[in-house]
mmCIF file as Biopython writes it, N, C-alpha, C and O atoms, coordinates in Angstrom:
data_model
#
loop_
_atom_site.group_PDB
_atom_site.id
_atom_site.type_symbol
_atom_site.label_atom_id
_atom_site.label_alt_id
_atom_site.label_comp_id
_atom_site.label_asym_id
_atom_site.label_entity_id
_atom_site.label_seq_id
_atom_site.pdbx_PDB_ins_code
_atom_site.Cartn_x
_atom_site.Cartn_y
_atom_site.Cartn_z
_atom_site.occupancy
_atom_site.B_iso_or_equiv
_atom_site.auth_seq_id
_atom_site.auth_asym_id
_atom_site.pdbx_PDB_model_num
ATOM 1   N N  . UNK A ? 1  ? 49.661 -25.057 32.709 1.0 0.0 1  A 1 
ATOM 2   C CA . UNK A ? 1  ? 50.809 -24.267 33.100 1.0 0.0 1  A 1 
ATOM 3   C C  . UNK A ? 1  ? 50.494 -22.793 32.830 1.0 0.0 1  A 1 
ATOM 4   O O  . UNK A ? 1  ? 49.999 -22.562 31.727 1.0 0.0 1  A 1 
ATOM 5   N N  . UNK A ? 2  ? 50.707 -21.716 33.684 1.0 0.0 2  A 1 
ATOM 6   C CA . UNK A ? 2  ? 50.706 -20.595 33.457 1.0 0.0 2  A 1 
ATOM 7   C C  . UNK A ? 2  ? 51.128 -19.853 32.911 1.0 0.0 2  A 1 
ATOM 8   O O  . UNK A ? 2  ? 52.131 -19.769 33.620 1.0 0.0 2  A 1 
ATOM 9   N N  . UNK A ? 3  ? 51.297 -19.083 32.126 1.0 0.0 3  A 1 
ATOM 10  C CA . UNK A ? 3  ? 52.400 -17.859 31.455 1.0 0.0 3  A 1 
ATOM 11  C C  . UNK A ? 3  ? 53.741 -17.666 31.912 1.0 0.0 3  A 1 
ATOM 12  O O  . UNK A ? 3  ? 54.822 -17.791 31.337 1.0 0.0 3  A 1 
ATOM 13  N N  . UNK A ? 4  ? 53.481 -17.388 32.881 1.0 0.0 4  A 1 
ATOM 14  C CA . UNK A ? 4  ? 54.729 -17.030 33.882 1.0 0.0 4  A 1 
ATOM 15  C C  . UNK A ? 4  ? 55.355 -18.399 34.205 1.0 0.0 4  A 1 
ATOM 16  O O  . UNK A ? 4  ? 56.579 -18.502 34.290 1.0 0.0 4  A 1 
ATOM 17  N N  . UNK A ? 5  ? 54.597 -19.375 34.373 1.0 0.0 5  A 1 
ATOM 18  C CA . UNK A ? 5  ? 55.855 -20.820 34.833 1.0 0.0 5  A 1 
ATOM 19  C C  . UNK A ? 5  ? 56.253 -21.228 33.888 1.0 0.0 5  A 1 
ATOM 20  O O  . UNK A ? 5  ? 57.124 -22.086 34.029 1.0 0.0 5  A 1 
ATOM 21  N N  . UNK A ? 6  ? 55.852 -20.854 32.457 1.0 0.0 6  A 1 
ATOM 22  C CA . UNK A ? 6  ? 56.529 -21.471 30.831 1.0 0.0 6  A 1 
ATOM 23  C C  . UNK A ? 6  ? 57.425 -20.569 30.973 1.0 0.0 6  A 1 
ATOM 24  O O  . UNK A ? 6  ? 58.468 -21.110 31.340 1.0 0.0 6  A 1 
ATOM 25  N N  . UNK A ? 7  ? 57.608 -18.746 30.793 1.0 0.0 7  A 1 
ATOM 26  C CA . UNK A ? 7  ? 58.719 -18.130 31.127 1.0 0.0 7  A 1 
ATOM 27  C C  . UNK A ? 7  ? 59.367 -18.748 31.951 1.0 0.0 7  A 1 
ATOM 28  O O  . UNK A ? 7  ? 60.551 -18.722 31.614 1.0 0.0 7  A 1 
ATOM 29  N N  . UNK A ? 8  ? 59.206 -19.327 32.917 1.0 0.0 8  A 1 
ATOM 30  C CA . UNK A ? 8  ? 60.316 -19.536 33.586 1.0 0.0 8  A 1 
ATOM 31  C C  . UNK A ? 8  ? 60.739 -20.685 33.604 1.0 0.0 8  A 1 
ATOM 32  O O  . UNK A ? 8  ? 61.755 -21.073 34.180 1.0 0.0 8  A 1 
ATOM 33  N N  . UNK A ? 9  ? 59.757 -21.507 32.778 1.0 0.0 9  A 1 
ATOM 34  C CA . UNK A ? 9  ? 60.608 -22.977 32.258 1.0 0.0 9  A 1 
ATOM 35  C C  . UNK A ? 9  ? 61.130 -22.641 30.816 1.0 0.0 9  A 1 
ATOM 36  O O  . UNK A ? 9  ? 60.895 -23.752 30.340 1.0 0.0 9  A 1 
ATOM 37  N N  . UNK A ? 10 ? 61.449 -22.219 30.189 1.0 0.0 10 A 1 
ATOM 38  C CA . UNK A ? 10 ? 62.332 -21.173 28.669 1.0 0.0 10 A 1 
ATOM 39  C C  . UNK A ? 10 ? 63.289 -20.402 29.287 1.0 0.0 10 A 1 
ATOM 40  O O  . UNK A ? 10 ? 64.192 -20.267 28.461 1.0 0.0 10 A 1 
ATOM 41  N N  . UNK A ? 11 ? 63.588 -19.784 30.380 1.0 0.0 11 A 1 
ATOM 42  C CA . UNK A ? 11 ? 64.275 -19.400 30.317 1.0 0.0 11 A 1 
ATOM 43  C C  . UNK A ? 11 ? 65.777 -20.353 31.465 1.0 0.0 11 A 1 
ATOM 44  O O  . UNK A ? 11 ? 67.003 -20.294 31.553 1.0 0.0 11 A 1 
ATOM 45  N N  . UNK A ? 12 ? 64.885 -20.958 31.972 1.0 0.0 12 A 1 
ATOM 46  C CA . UNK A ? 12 ? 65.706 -22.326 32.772 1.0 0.0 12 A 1 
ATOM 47  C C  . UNK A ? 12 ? 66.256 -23.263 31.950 1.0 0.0 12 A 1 
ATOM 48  O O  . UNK A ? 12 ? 66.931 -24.228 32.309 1.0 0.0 12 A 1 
ATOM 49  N N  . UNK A ? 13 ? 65.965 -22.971 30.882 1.0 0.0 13 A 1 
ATOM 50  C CA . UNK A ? 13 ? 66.227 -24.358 29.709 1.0 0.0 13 A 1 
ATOM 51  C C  . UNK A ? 13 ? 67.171 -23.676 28.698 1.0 0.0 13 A 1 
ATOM 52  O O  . UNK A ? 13 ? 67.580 -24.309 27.725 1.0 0.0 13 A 1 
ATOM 53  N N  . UNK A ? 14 ? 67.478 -22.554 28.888 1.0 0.0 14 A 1 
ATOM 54  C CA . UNK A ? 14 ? 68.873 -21.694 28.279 1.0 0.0 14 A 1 
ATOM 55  C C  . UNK A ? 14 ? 69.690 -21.964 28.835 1.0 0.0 14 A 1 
ATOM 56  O O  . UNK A ? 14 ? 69.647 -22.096 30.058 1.0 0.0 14 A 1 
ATOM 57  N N  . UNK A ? 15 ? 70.987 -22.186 27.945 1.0 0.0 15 A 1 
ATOM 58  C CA . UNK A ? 15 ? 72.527 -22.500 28.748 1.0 0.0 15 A 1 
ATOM 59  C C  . UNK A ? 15 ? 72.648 -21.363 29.267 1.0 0.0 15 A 1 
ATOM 60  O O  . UNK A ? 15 ? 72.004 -20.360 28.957 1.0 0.0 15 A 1 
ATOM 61  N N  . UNK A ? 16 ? 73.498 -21.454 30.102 1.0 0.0 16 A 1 
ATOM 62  C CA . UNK A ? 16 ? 74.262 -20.647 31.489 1.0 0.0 16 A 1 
ATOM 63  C C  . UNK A ? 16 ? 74.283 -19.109 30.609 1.0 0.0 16 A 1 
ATOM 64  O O  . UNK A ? 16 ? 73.637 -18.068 30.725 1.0 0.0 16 A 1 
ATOM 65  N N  . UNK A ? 17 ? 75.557 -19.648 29.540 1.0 0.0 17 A 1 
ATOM 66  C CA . UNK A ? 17 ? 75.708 -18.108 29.254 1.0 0.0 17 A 1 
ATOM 67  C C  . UNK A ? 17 ? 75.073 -18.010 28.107 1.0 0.0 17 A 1 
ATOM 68  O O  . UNK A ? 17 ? 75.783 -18.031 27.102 1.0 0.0 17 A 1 
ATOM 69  N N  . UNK A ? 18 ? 73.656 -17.883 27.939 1.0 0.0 18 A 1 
ATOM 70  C CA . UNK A ? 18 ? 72.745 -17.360 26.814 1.0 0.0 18 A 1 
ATOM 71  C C  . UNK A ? 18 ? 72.899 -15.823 27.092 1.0 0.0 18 A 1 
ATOM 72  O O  . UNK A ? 18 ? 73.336 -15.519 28.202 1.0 0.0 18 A 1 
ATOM 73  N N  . UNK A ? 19 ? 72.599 -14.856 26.240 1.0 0.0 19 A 1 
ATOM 74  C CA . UNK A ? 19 ? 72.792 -13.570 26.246 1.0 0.0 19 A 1 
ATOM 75  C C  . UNK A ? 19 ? 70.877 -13.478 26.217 1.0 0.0 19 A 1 
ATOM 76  O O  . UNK A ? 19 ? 69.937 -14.202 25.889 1.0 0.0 19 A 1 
ATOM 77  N N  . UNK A ? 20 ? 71.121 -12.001 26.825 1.0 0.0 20 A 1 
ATOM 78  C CA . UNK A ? 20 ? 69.695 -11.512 26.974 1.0 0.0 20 A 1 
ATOM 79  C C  . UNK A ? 20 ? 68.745 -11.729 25.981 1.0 0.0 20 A 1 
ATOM 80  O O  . UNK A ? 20 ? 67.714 -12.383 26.136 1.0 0.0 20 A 1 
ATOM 81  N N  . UNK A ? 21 ? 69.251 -10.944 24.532 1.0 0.0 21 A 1 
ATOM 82  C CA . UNK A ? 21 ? 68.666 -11.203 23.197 1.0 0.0 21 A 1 
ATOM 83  C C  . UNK A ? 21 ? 68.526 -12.701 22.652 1.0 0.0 21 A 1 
ATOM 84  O O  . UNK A ? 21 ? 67.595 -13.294 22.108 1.0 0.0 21 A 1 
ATOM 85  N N  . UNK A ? 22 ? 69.643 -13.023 22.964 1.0 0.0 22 A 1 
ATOM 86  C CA . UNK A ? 22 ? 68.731 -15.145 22.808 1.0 0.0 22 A 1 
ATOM 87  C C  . UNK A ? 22 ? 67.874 -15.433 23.536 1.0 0.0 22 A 1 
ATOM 88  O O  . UNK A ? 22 ? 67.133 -16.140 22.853 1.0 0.0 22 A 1 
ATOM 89  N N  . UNK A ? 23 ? 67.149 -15.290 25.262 1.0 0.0 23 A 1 
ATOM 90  C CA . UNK A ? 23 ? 66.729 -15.263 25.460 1.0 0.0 23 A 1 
ATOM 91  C C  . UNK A ? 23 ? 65.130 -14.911 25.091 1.0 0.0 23 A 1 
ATOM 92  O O  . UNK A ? 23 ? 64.113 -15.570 24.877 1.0 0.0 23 A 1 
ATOM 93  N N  . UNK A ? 24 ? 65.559 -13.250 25.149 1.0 0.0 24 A 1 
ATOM 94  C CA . UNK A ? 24 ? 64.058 -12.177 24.389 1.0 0.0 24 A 1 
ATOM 95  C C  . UNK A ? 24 ? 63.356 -13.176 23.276 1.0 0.0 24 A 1 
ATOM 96  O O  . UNK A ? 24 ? 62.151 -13.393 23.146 1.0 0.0 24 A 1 
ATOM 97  N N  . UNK A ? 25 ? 64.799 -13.894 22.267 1.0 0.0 25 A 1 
ATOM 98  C CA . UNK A ? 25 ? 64.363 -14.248 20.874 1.0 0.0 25 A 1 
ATOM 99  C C  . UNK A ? 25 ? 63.321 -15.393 21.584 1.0 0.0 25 A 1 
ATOM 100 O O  . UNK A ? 25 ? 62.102 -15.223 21.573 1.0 0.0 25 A 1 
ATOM 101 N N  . UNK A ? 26 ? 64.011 -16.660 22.242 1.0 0.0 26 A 1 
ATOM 102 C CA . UNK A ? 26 ? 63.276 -17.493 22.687 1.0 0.0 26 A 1 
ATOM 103 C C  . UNK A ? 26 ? 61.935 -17.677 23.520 1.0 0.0 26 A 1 
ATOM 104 O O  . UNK A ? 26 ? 61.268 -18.682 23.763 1.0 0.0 26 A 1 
ATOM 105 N N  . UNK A ? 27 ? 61.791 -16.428 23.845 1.0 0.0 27 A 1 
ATOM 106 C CA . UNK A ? 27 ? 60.445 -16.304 24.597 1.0 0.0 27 A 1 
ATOM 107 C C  . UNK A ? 27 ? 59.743 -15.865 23.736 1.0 0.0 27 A 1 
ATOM 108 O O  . UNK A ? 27 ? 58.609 -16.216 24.061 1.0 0.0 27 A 1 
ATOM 109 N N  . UNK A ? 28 ? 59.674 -15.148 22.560 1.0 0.0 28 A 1 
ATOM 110 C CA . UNK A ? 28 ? 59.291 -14.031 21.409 1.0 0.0 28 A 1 
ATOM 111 C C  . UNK A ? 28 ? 58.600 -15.556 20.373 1.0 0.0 28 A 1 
ATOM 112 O O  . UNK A ? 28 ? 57.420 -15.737 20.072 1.0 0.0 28 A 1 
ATOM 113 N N  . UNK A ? 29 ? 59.424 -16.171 20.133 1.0 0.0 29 A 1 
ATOM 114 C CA . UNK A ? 29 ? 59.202 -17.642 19.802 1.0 0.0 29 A 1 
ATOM 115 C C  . UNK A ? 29 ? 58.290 -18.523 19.885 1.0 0.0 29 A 1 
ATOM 116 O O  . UNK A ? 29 ? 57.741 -19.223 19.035 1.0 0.0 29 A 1 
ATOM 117 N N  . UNK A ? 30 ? 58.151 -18.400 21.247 1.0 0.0 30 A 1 
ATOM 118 C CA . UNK A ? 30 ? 57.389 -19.726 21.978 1.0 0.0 30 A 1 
ATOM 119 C C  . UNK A ? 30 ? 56.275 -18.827 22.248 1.0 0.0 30 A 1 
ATOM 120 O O  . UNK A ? 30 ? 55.172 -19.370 22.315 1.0 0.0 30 A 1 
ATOM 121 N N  . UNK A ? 31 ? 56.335 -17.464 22.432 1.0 0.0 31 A 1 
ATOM 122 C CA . UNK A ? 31 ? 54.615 -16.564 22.561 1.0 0.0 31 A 1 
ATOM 123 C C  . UNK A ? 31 ? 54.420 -17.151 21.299 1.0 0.0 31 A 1 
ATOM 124 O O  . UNK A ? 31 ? 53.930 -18.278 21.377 1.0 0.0 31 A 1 
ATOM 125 N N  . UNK A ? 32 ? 54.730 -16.599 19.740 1.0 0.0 32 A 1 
ATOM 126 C CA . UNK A ? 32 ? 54.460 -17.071 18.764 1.0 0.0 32 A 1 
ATOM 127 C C  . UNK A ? 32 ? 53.756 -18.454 18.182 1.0 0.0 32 A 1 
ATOM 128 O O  . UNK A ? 32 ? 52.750 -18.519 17.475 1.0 0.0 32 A 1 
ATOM 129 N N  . UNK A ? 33 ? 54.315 -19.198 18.525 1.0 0.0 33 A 1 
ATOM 130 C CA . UNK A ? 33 ? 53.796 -20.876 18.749 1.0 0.0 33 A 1 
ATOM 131 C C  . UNK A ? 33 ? 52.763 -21.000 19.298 1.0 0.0 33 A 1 
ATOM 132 O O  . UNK A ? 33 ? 52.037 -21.946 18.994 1.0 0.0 33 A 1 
ATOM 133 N N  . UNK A ? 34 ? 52.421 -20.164 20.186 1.0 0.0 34 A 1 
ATOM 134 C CA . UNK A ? 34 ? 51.472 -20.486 21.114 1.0 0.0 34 A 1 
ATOM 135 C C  . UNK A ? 34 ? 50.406 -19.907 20.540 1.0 0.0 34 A 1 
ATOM 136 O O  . UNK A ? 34 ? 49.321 -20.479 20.433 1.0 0.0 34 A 1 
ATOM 137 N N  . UNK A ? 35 ? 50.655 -18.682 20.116 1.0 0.0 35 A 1 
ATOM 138 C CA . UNK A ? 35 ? 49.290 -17.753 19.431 1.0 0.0 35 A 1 
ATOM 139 C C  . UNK A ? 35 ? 49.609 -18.676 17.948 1.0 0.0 35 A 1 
ATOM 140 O O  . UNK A ? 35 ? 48.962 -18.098 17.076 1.0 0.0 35 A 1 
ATOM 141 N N  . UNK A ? 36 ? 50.024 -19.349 17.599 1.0 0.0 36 A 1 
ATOM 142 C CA . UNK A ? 36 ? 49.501 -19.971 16.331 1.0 0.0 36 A 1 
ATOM 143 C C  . UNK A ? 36 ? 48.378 -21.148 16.422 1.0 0.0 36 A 1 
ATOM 144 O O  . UNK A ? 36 ? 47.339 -21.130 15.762 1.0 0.0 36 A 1 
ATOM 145 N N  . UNK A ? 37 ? 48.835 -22.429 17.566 1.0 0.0 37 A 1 
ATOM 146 C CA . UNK A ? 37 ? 48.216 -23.001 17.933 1.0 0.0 37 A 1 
ATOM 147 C C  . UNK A ? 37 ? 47.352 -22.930 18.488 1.0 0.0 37 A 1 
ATOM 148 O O  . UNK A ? 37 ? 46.745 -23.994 18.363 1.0 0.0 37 A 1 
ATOM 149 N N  . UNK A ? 38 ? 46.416 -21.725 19.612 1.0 0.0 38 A 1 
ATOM 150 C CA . UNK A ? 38 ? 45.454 -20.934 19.669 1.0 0.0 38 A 1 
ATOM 151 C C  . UNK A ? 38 ? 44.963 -20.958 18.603 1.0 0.0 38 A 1 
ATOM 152 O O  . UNK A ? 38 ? 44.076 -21.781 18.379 1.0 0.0 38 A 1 
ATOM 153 N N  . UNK A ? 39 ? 45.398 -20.039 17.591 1.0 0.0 39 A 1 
ATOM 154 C CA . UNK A ? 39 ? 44.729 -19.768 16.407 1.0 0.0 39 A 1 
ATOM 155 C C  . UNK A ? 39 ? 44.418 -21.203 15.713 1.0 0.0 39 A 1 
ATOM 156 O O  . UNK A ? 39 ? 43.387 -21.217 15.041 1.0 0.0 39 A 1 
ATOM 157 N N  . UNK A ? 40 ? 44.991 -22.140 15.763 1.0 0.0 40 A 1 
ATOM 158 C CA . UNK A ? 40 ? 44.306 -23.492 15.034 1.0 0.0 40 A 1 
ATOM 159 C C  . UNK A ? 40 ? 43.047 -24.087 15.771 1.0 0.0 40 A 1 
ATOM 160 O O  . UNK A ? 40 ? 42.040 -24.370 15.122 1.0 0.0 40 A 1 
ATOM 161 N N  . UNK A ? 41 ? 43.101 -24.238 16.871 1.0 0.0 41 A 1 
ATOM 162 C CA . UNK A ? 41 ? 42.615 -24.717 18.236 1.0 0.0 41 A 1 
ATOM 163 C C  . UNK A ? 41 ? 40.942 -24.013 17.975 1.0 0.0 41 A 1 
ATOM 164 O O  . UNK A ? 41 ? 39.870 -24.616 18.022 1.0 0.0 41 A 1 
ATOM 165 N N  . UNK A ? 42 ? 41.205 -22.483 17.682 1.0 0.0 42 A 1 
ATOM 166 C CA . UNK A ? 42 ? 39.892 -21.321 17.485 1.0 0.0 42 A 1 
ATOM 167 C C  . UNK A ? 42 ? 39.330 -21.586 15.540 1.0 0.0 42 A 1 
ATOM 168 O O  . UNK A ? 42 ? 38.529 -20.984 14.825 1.0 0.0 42 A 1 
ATOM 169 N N  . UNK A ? 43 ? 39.897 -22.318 15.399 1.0 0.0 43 A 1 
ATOM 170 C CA . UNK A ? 43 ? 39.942 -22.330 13.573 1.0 0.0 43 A 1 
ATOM 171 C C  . UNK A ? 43 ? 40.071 -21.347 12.881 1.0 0.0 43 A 1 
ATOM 172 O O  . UNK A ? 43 ? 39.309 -21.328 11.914 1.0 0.0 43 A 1 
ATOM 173 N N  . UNK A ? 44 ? 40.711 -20.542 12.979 1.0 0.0 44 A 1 
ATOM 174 C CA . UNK A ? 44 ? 40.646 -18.919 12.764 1.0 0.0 44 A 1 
ATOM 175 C C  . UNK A ? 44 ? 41.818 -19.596 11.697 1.0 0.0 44 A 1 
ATOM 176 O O  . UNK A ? 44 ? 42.810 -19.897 12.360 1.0 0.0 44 A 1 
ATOM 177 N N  . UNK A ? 45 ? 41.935 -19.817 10.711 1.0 0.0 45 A 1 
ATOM 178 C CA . UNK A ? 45 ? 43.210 -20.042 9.999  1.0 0.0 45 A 1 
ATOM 179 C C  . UNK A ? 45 ? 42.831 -20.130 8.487  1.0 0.0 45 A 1 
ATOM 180 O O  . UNK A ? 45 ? 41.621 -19.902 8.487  1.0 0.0 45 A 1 
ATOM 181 N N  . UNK A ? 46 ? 43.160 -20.304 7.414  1.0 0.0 46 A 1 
ATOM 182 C CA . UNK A ? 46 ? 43.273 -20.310 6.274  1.0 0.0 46 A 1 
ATOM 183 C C  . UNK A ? 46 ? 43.492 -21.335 5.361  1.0 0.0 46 A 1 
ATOM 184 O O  . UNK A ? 46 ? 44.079 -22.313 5.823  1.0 0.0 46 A 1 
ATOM 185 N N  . UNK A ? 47 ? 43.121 -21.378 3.975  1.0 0.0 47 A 1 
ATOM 186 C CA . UNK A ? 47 ? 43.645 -22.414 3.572  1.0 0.0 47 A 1 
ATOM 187 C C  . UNK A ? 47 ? 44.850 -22.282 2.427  1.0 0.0 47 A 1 
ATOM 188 O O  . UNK A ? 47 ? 44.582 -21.608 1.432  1.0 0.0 47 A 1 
ATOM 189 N N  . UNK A ? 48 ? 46.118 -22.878 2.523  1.0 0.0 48 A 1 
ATOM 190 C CA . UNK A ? 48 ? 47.165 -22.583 1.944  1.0 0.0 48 A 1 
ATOM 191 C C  . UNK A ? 48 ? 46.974 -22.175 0.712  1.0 0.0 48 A 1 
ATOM 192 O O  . UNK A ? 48 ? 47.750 -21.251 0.469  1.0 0.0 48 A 1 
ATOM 193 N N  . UNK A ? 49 ? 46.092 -22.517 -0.453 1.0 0.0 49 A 1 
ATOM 194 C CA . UNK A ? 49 ? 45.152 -21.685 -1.805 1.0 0.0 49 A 1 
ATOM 195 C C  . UNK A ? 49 ? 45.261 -20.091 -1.195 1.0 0.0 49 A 1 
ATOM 196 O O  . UNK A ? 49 ? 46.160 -19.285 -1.433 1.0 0.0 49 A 1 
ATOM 197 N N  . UNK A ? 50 ? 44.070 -19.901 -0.342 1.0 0.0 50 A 1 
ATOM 198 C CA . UNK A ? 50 ? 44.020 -18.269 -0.098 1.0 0.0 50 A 1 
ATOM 199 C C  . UNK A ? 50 ? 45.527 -17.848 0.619  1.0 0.0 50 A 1 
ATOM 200 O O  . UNK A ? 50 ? 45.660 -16.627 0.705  1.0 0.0 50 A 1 
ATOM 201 N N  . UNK A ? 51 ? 46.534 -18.544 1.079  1.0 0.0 51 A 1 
ATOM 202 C CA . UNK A ? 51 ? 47.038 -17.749 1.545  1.0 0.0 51 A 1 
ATOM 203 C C  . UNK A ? 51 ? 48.107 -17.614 0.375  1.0 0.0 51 A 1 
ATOM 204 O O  . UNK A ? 51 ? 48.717 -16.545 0.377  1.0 0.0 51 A 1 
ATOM 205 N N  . UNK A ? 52 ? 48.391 -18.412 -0.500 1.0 0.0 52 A 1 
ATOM 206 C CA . UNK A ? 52 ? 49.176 -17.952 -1.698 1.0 0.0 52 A 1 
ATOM 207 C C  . UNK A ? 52 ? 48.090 -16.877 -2.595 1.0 0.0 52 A 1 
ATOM 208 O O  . UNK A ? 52 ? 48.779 -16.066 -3.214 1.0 0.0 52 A 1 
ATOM 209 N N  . UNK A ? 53 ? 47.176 -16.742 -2.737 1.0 0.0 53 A 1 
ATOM 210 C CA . UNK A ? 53 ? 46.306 -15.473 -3.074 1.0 0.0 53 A 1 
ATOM 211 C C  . UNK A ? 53 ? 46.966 -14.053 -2.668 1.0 0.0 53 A 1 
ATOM 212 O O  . UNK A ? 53 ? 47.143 -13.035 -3.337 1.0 0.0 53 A 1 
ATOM 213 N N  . UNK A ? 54 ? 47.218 -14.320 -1.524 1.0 0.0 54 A 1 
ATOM 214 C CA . UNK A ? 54 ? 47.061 -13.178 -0.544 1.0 0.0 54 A 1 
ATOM 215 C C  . UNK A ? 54 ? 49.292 -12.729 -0.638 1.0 0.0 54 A 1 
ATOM 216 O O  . UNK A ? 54 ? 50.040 -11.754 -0.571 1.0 0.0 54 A 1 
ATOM 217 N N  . UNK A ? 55 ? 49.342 -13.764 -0.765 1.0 0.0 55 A 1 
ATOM 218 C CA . UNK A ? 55 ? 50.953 -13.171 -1.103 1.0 0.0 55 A 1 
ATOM 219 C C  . UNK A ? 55 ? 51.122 -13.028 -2.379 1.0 0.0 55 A 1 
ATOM 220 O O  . UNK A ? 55 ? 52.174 -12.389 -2.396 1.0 0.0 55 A 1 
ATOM 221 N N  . UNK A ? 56 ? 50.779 -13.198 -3.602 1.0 0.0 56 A 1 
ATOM 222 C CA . UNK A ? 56 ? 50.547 -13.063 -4.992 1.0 0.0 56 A 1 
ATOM 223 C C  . UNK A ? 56 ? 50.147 -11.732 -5.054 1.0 0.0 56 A 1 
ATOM 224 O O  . UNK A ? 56 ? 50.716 -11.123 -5.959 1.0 0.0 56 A 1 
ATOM 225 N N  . UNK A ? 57 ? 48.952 -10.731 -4.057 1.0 0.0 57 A 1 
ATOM 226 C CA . UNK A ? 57 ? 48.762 -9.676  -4.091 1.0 0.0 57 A 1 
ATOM 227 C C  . UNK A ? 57 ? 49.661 -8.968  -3.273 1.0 0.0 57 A 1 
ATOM 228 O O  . UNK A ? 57 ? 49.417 -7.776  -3.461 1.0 0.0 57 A 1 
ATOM 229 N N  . UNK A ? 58 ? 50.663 -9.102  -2.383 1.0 0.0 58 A 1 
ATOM 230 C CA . UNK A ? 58 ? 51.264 -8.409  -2.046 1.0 0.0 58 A 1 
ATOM 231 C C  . UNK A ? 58 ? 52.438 -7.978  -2.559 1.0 0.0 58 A 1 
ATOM 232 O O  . UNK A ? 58 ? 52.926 -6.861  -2.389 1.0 0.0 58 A 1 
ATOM 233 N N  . UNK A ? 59 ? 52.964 -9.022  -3.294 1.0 0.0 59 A 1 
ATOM 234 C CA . UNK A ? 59 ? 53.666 -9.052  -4.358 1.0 0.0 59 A 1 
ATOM 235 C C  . UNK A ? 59 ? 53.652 -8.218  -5.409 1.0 0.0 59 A 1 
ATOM 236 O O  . UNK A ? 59 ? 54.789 -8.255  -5.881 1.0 0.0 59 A 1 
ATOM 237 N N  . UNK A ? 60 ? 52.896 -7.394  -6.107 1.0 0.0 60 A 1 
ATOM 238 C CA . UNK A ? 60 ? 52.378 -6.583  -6.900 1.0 0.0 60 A 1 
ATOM 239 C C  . UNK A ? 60 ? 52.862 -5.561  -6.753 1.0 0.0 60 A 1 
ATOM 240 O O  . UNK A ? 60 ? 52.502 -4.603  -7.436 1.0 0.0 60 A 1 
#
């Protein structure tokens, strides 16, 4: 499926009267999801150890 036919299957799958910003949110969403699972797919990811590391230092 293409970019553009998932937009337009997300935004077909909103009730009637969704407002713009529920919308925005729901597409904002599902890009998200998608670049995560990419990112698993590429192994580009972490292991929950380093990533509590990494918020322990931000924390500071």
């Amino acid at each position: 499926m293409t970019t553009k036919e998932r937009i337009k299957e997300i935004i077909d799958n909103q009730p009637d009267d969704a407002t713009y910003e529920e919308i925005i949110r729901e597409l904002a969403f599902s890009g998200m999801v998608e670049r995560g699972l990419k990112d698993v797919r590429d192994q580009h990811v972490i292991s929950n150890e380093e990533m509590g590391k990494r918020i322990r230092l931000w924390q500071k």
